[in-house]
Every structure is written in structure tokens, then in C-alpha cells.
N, C-alpha and C positions, 0 to 999 in steps of 0.2 A: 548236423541237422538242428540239433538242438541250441545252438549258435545260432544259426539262422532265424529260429523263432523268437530268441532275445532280441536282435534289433528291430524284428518286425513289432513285438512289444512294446521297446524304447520309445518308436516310431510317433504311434499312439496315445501320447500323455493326455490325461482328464484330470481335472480338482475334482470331478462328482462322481466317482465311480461308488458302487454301495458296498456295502459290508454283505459278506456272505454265509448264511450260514445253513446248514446243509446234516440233519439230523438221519438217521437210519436206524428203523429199528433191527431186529433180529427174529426171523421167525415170526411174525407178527400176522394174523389172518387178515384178507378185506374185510371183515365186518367186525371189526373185535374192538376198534373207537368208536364212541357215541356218534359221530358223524358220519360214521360209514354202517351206521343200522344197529352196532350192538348195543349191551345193555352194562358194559361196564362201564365205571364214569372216569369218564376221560376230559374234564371242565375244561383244561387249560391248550389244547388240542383242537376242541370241539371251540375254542375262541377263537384260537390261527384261522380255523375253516370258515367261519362264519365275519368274519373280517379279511379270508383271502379268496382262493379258488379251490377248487377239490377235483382232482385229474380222475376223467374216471377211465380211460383206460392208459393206465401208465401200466408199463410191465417191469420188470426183474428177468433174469435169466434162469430163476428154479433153484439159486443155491447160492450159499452166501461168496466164496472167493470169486465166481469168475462175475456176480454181480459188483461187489466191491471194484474190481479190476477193469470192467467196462464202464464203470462209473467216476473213477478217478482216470482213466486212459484214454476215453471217447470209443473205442474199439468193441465191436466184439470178441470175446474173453479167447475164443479159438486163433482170431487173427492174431494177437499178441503172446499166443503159447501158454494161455492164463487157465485153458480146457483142455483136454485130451484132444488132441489129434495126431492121427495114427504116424509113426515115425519120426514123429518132431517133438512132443510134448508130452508126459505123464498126466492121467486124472487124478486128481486128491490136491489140485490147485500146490502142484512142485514146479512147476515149469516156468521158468525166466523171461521177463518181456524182451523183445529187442532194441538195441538201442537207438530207434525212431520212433517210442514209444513212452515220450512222456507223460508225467502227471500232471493231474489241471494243479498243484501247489507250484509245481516251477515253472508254470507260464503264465500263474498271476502273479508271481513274486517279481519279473522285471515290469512290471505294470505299476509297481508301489505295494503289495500285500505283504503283509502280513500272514503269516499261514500257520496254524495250530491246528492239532489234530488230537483227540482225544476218546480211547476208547478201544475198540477193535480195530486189526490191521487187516491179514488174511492178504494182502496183496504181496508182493515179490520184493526184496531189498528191503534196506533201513528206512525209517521214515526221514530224516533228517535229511536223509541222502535225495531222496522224493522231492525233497524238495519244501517241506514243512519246517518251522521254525522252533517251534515244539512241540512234544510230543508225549503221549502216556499213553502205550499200546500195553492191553489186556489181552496176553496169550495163554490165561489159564482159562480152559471152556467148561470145567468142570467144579470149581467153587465157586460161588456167588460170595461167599463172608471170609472165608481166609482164602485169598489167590494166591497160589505158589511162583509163578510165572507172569510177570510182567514187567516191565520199564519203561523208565522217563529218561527223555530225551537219546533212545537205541541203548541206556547203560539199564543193568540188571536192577532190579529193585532186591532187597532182601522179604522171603515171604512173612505175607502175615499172619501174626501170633494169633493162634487160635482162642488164647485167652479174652484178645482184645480184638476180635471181630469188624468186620466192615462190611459195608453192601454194595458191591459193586457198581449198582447203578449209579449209586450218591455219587461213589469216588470217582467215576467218568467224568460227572457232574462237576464234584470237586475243582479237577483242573482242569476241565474247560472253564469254568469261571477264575481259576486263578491267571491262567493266560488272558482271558479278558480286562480282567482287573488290571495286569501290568499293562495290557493295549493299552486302558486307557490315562496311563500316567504317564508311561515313556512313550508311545506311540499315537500318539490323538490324533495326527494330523495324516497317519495314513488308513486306508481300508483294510480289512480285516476278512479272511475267509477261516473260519470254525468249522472242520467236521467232526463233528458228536456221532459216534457210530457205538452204539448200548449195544449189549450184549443180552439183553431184554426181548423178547420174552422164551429166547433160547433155553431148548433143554441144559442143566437138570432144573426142574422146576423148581425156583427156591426163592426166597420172601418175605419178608418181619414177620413171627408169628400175628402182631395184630393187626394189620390188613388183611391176612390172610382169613384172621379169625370171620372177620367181616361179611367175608363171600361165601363163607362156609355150607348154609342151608340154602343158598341161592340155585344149585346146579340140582338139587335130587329130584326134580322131574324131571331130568333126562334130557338128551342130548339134542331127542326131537321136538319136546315142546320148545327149545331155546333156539334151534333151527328155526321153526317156524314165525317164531316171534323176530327173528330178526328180518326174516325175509320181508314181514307187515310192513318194518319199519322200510326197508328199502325201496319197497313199490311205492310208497309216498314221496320218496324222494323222483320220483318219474322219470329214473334215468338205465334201468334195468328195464330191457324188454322180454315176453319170453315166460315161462315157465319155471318153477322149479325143478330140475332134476331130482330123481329118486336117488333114497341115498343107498351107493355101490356097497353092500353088505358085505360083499367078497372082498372087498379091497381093503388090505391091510399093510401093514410096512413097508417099506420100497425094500428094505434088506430083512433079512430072518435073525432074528438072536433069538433062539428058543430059552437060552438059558438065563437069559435077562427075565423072562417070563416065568420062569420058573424060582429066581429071587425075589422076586415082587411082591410073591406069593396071591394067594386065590382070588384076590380082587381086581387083576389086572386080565386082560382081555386083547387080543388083538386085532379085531374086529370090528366096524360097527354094527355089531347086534342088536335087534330091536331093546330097545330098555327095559318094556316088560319080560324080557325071556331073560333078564340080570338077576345073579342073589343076589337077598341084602347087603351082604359084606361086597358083592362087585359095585353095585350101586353107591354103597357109601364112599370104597375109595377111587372114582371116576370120578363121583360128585366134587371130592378132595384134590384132584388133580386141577380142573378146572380153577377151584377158586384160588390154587395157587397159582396159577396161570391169570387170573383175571388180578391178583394183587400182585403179578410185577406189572404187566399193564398199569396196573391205576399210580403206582409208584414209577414209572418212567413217565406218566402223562404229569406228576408233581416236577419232576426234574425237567422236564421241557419248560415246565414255568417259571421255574429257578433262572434258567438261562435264558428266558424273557426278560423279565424283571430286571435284572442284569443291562440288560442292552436297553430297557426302559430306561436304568437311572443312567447309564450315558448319552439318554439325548437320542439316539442313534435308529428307534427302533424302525421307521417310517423309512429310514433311509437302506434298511437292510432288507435281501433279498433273502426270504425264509422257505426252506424246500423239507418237506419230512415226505420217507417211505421206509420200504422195507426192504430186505434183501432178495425175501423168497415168501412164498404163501405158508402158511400157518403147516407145521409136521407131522407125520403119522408115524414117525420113528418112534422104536423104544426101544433101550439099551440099559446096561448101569454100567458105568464105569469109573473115574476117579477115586472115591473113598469106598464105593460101595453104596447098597443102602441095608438100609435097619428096619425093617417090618415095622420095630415097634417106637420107629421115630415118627415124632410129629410131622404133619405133611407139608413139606417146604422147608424145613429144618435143613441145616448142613450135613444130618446125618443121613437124610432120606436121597433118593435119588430115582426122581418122579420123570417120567416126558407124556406128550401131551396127547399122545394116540391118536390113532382112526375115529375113534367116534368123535372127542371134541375137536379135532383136526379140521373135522366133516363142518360144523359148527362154526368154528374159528374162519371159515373160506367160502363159508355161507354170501351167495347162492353155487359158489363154483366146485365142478366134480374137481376129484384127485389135490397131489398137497406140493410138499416141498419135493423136489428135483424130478416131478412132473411137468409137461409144460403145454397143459390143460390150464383153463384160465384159473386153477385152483393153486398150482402151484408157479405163476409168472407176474398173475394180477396183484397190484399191489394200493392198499390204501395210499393218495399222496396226496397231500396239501401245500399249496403254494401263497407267499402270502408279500409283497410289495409295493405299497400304495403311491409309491414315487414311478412304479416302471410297467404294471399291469392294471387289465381291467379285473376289480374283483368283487362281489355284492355279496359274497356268503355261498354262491353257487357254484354250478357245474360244470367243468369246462370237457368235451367230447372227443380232441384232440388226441389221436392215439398218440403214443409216446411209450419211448426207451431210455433206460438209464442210458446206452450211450448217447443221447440225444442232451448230455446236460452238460455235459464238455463244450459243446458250441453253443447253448445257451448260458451256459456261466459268462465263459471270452465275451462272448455281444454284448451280456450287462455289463459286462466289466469297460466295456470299450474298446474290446482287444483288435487290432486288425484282423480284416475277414481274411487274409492272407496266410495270418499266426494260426490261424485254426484248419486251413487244408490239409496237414498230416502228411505224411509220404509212408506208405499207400495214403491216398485220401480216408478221413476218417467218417464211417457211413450216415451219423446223426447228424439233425438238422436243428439249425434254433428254433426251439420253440415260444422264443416271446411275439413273434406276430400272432401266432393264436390265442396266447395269452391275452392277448387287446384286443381280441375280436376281427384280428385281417387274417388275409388270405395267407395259408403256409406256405413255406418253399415246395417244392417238390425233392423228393426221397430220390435217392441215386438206387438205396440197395430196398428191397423191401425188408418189414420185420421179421427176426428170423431167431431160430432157437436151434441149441443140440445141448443135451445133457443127459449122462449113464443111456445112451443112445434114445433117450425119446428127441421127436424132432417137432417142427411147427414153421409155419410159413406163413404171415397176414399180410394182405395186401387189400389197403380200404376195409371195404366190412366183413372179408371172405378170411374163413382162418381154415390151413390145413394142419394136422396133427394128427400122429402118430404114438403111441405108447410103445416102448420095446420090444419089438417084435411081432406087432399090431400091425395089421392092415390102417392106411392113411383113413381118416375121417375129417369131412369137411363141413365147417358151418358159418352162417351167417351170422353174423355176432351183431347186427345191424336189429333181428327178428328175436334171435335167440342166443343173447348174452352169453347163457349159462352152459350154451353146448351141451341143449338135450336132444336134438333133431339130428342126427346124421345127414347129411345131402348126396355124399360121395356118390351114391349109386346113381342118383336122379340127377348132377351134374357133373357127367363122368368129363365133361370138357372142363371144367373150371379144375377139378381136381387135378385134372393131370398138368394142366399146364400149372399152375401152385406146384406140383409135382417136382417138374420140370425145374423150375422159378428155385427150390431151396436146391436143387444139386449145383444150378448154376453158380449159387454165390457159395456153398460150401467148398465146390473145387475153387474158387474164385481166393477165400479167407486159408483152405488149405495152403494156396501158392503165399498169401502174405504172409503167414507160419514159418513157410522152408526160406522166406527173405533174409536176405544178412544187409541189406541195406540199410 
């Protein structure tokens, strides 16, 4: 199969195909960039957007591997064995693609690319073997300054000395610009696909003390007055309709670690409880979670700039196709794990080991209820800027085009040039290109609609109707067309739209179940 999509590639040749470069944060909420409403400063971000487009409803899959995996594969993460499905696959993203399940680096490599990858992997096999050129995957998820686990080009690294500290963001950073750098000495003359996938702004919370210092009194009035402020900023942007939901008080962790809670010691909280019912010492260290949370933010929106800059002094940048999101909406996890933490470590320090809870969670995904591996638009909705001046229309604004990470596999191939042949898939692969909507035309038509399953919540969208589910919840349906934010239930008052959405996700789950048990 995979033969067969090289000559369809070969086929195909262009001298203009762009450079591609394709950023992902980690846990990153929709409102938590200056252009998506919040108030951390995100300059270099908030420039992409205002000289590109801003997706406003692109989605994720609720959870970083099987987003990665339907991102890099075109597939839904179940179709490929990349999600739990029952009798074929393990959940904790263990489960092996099949081998009619490429990655977009080995089908733009017989195109002429160039393929580096730098950062987080989280997908199945070596990268090298993927199909990437080089590589520096970060599999240590619990240091930010000494990683004990990671390697370049699939060989081990030896860990970093804790004497002489690093920040992981920078060193992501690092060798994606050093692969660039060689692009542009030995390889000028071909196109270049970069994915930058940060580890930013994932738990454990951690960050140079002075940025950190920075945001420090910025969060102690509370999670609600910063809520609110961000929502202002959003309704200006006139692209949220709809109310804001009240924030779910009961809703805490997707999983229980009591005794995580109980390290943290008395300022940690599981909860989004009103702010005034917070002691002082809770108040102080939520306030402290946030601002380390808003300075890796503000420190990955610097490193985005770095690898602007970059592709500035090669000439190249106009000619390159620039995509930034996220994996998952902003988490309400809390755990410690790796070194542990220290009470009386500075907050974001290597010793501390912070995450970002329910209440700033709540914040972080403003206006959207529920968070990461929900898939409420709290935890699916993702910040995304697109930015192309040779291939799209873009003024700084909004584009309404719903959209799926797997929908960037066939929009990658079509910028690329690729034969619309190379991109069929066997099974057919369910996304569609998204550059005619990009320029303002008419989209193809979707074969499967949008669809979700993850730790069993589910969801179905189809145009402006979304149905969803929480674990073990009766289905709830909404008009995301009226009410964005999914505070209206319909289900009962449109018991026919429900059930046929109903209907509509078992058909395609038996449907991605059958592509799962394929051995073709």
C-alpha cells in the first residue's frame, strides 16, 4: 500500500510546493492566547493570527496520543488502534497502527520534503522509521529542566545533569531550529515540513523562576473575575454565540488521586469552589499555579518566535504554510509524580510538582464547560491559527469552518501538490481538505460526520448540531450554531435530531470498530 502511495507521489512533481510547518501545544486551553480572549501575552502568536486566520471551531480528540496519532495518520485514533477499542486495542495509547496507516512525513518525503520533527512523540514506532528525517523526541513528561528520557534521531540521549539545567521548551526549540539551519545550507532547494510539538503548557507546572515571578499577583482575584474578563474579551471578537455557562462546581478531576492531594498540602483544592469560600494559603497557592501556568505559555509563545525568525532570515516565510493548536483543552488533573513535590519549593521550580486543576482549568477553556479527555467543547475545542499568504485568504480574522485534526493529512497532501489519489487511504481516510474554505469557497462534503470516543465519553457533530455524552450520562444535544458554549440542552425538545445523531455515532463506530479488526 504504502508503495502504491509513492508513485502516486512521484506522479506529482512541483518546484512550488511550501514549507510546512505545524506547531502543537500541550494542554493549552481556548482562551489562554491573547487572540483567543486571554490575558496572558502571547505577542508573537497573536502576530501569526492577525496576519493569518483563526479556526474557530477546529477540534482535538480530548487527549494528547490519539490527537497526535489522528494528526500525523489522517484517521480517527480508534480506526488505527491508536484508542481503546474493545478486543483490538489497549487505552493508554499501547496499541500499534496497521500497516495501511501512514504518516503524513512518508508521504511527503517522495514529494521532495524534508521531514524533522522535534519535541513530543506519543505516537506508535520510531520516528525515523515514520518517516521523519530527524528527530528529537521528549519522553520524559515529568521534568521540564533535567529530562531523564529522550532522544535524537530514535538513539537514547544521556540524562541531564541537574547541575547544569535546561528548559525544555528552549531545547524543543533548540533543534528545530538546528534542523532548519542544516535545511538551509544543504538542503535549499527542497521543501521542508517541521513539527514542533512543546510539551508546554502540560502538567507538572514548571518555568524560570522570572517569568514566573512576573504573573505572580496577577491571578489572586480568582478564577472568576479572570473567567469573566476573558469572556468580554471574546464577545468582541463576534464569533461566540450564546451565554456563558455556569461554572460546574461539582466537577473535578477526570481521575481521583487523593493522595496527590494530600502532598500538596492545604492550598490545593479539587474543586472549582467559589473563590471567596478559599483560605488565604488556598488562594495564594491557586493564584501560584496559574502564573506558572501563564509563564510557560508566555515562554512557548517566545519560542514560536524564535522559529519565525528563523524561517524569516531564510527568505521562506510567505512561502510557508503555518498551523498551530493544541492536543486537548486545558486539564483538571492533579497528581505528583516524578521527583515528587516539596511544599516548600518555589512554585514551578524542579522541585515543586504543581497541575493546573478545576478551577483554572475552568478558566484556561473559558467559555467551554468540562476539560481534557472530555469531549464537551471544553475538552476537543482547540485554539488554532493558520497562516499562508501564497495559499489562503487571511485578514487577521475568523474563519467558521468546523474542522478536525484528521482533516490536516488531506489538507497538508493538497498544499503539498500531492495526488488526490495519494490521499484516499485504504479504508478511505475520513477528513477533508480544508483549503477551499480557507479562500472563502464552497467545502467538499464529509463522507463520515465529526465524531469523538474517549475513557467512554462520546459526541457526534454534524453542521451545527452536536450530540454528547459524558461517561455514563444520558446523550445531550446542542446547537453550537445559538449556543457555542453548550449551556442549553435540546435533547428533550428535539428528541428526533438526537436520536438520529444517536444513531449517526454507532453507525460510524461499528463502521472504525471494522477498520480496527482490518489486517489489510
Amino acid at each position: 500500500m504504502l508503495a502504491a502511495i509513492m508513485l502516486l507521489l512521484c506522479a506529482d512533481a512541483s518546484p512550488t510546493r511550501p514549507n510546512i510547518l505545524v506547531i502543537m501545544a500541550d494542554d493549552l486551553g481556548f482562551s489562554d492566547l491573547g487572540c483567543m480572549g486571554g490575558e496572558i501575552p502571547t505577542p508573537r502568536l497573536d502576530a501569526l493570527a492577525s496576519s493569518g486566520t483563526r479556526m474557530a471551531r477546529m477540534y482535538n480528540t480530548a487527549r494528547c496520543w490519539p490527537t497526535r496519532s489522528a494528526l500525523l495518520a489522517g484517521y480517527y485514533a480508534q480506526q488505527i488502534r491508536r484508542d481503546a477499542v474493545p478486543g483490538v486495542s489497549p487505552s493508554g495509547g499501547q496499541g500499534k497502527r496497521p500497516p495501511w496507516a501512514p504518516l503524513l512525513p512518508a508521504m511527503l518525503k517522495p514529494a521532495g520534503y524534508r521531514n524533522y520533527h522535534s519535541g513530543k512523540w506519543h505516537v506508535d514506532g520510531p520516528r525515523l522509521a515514520g518517516g521523519f528525517d530527524r528527530s528529537y523526541s521528549m519522553e520524559d513528561h515529568d521534568r521540564f529542566f533535567y529530562p531523564k528520557n529522550h532522544f535524537e534521531d530514535d538513539a537514547k540521549l544521556p540524562p541531564v545533569d541537574p547541575s547544569k539545567p535546561v528548559y525544555v521548551t528552549e531545547t524543543i526549540t533548540d533543534h528545530a531550529l538546528k534542523c532548519l539551519a542544516d535545511h538551509s545550507t544543504n538542503h535549499a532547494g527542497k521543501p521542508f515540513f517541521s513539527y514542533v510539538a512543546y510539551t508546554a503548557p502540560h502538567f507538572p507546572l514548571m518555568a524560570p523562576a522570572a517569568v514566573v515571578e512576573k504573573h505572580r499577583k496577577r491571578y489572586l482575584e480568582g478564577w472568576e473575575k479572570a473567567r469573566q474578563a476573558r469572556w468580554r474579551n471574546q464577545q468582541a471578537f463576534g464569533i461566540l454565540n450564546g451565554k456563558l455557562p455556569a461554572v460546574e462546581r461539582g466537577q473535578g478531576p477526570p481521575y481521583p488521586f487523593p493522595k496527590a492531594i494530600e502532598a500538596l498540602g492545604p492550598g490545593e483544592v479539587n474543586l472549582p469552589l467559589d473563590w471567596g469560600s478559599l483560605t488565604p494559603a488556598q488562594r495564594s497557592f491557586q493564584a501560584d499555579k496559574m502564573a506558572v501556568h501563564a509563564a510557560m505559555v508566555e515562554v512557548m509563545d517566545t519560542q514560536v518566535g524564535r522559529l519565525i525568525d528563523a524561517i524569516v532570515k531564510m527568505g521562506r516565510l510567505d512561502d510557508t504554510l503555518v498551523i498551530f493548536l493544541s492536543d486537548n483543552g486545558a486539564s483538571a488533573e492533579i497528581m505528583v509524580r516524578g521527583d515528587g513535590h516539596d511544599p516548600a519549593a518555589y512554585p514551578g521550580s524542579a522541585a515543586s510538582y504543581l497541575c493546573l486543576g478545576p478551577g483554572w482549568s475552568t478558566v484556561a477553556n473559558t467559555p467551554f464547560r468540562k476539560h481534557k479527555t472530555w469531549v464537551h467543547e471544553g475538552g476537543i475545542a482547540t485554539a488554532c491559527i493558520v497562516r499562508w499568504p501564497k495559499g489562503i485568504r487571511a485578514n487577521g480574522g475568523w474563519n467558521g469552518t468546523p474542522a478536525h485534526v484528521v482533516d490536516l493529512v488531506p489538507t497538508l497532501l493538497a498544499a503539498a501538490g500531492v495526488s488526490p489519489a495519494a490521499m484516499e487511504g485504504q479504508p478511505p481516510r475520513p477528513g477533508v481538505n480544508l483549503l477551499p474554505g480557507l479562500r472563502g469557497e464552497a467545502m467538499p462534503a464529509r463522507s463520515t460526520a465529526l465524531w469523538w470516543l474517549h475513557e467512554g465519553n462520546a459526541a457526534v457533530s454534524e453542521g451545527n448540531l452536536k450530540l454528547v455524552r459524558a461517561k455514563g450520562q444520558p446523550w445531550e444535544l446542542y446547537d453550537l450554531a445559538s449556543d457555542r458554549a453548550e449551556a442549553t440542552d435540546l435533547a428533550r425538545a428535539r428528541p428526533a435530531d438526537a436520536g438520529r445523531l444517536a444513531k449517526l455515532w454507532e453507525t460510524q463506530w461499528a463502521r472504525f470498530q471494522a477498520d480496527a479488526k482490518s489486517a489489510r
